[in-house]
C-alpha positions in Angstrom: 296.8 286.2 108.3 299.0 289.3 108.5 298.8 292.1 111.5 298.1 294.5 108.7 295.1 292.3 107.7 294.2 292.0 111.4 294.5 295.5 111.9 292.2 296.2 108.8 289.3 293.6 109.8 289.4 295.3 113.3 288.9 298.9 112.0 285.9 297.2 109.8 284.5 295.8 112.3 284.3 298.9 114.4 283.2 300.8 111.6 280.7 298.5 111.3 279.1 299.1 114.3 279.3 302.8 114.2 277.3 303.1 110.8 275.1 300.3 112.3 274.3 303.1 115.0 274.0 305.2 113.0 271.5 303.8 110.5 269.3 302.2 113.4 269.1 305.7 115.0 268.1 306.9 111.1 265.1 304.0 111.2 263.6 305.4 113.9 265.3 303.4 117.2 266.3 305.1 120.5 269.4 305.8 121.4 269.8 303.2 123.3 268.2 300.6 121.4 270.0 301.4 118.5 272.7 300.8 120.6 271.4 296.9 121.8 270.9 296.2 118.0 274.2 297.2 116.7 276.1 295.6 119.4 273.7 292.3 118.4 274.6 292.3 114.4 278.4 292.7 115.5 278.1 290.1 118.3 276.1 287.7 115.7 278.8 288.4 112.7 281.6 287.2 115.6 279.8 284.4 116.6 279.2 283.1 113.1 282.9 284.0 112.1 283.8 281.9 114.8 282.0 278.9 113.9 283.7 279.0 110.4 286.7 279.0 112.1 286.3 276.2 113.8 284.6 274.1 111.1 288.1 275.0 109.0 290.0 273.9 112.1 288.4 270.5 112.5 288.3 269.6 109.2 291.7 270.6 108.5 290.8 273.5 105.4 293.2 275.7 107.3 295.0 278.1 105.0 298.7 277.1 106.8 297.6 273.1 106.3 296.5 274.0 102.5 300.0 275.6 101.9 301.7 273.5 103.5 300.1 270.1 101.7 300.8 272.0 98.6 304.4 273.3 98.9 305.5 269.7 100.2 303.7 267.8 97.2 305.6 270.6 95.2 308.7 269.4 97.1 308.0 265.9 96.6 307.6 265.8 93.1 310.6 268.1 92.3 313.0 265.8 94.5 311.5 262.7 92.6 312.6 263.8 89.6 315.9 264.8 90.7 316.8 261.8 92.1 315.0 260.3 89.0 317.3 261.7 86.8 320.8 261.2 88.9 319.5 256.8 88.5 319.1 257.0 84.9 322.9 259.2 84.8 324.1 256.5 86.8 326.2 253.6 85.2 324.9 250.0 86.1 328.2 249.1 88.5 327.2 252.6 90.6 323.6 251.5 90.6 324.1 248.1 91.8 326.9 249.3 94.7 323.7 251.7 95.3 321.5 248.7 95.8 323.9 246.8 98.3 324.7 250.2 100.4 321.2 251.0 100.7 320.6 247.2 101.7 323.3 247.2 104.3 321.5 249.9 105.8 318.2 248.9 106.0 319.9 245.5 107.7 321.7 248.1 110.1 318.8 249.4 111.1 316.6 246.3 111.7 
């Protein structure tokens, strides 16, 4: 999420709660309990945003994580075919001195 985005919610928010004033005052509420009830709705909304949040976050729905699965699956399936491509250009002598470099080292590493 962007500042500007951040920025935007914010001012909605406190919007929210000045026309939630305002239309509990138009019902018929006191000042003050006008008041109580507004900052309740807002407190509420917070509390259920909140929740969501953390649902996303332990289930691992998280925008970032989403992008991320995606743009390496992307990645993944583009470098596939590259490499997919460079084999089958490859002559059989290259392939097999392929084979025994990448055997020599996956002994190395052992």
């Amino acid at each position: 999420m962007t500042r500007a985005k951040v920025f935007q919610i914010g001012l909605i928010v406190f919007a929210l709660g000045g026309f939630g004033y305002e239309l509990f005052q138009l019902l018929g509420f006191e000042s003050v309990s006008a008041g109580i009830a507004t900052q309740s709705i807002l407190i509420l909304i917070i509390l259920v945003w909140t929740a969501s949040y953390l649902f996303r976050v332990f289930t691992g729905n998280m925008t970032f994580m989403e992008q991320r699965k995606r743009y390496r699956e992307a990645y993944e399936r583009l470098t596939d075919k590259k490499i997919l491509e460079k084999l089958e250009s490859m002559t059989e002598e290259e392939k097999i001195e392929l084979i025994k470099a990448v055997e020599e080292e996956s002994d190395q590493q052992i």
